[in-house]
N, C-alpha and C positions, 0 to 999 in steps of 0.2 A: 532164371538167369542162365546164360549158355553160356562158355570160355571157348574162345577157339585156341586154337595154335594149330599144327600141322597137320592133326589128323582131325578127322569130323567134329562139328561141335557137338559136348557131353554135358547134359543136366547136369547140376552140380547141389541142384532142392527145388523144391518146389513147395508153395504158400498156398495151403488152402482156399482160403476165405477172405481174411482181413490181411490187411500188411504186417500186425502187430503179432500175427499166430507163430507160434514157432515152426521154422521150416522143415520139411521131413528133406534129410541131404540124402546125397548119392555117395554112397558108398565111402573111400578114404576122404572124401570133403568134410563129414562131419566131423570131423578133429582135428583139422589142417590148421596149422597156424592162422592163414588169412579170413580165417572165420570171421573174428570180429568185421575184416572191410568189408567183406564178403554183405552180412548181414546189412550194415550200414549201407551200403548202395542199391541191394535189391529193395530195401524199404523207400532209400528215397526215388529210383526209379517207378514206383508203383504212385508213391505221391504227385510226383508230376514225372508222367511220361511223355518221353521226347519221340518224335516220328525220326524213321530214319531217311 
């Protein structure tokens, strides 16, 4: 999953394998408050992904 805003978009984890693995985060994102949505959206975007 990538976040933009104004400067370049930044990994913010990355899912090995499965949806369900626990994600290896990047750096201040592992402990960010918006963890929880965070997770919930990268799982269901892998579930069904949308083209852009």
């Amino acid at each position: 999953m990538r976040l933009v805003g104004h400067s370049p978009p930044r990994c913010a984890c990355r899912i090995k394998s499965d949806a369900m693995d626990e994600p290896i985060w990047n750096g201040a994102y592992k402990n960010d408050e918006w963890y929880p949505w965070f997770l919930k959206r990268i799982r269901a975007l892998i579930a069904a992904p949308r083209d852009a």
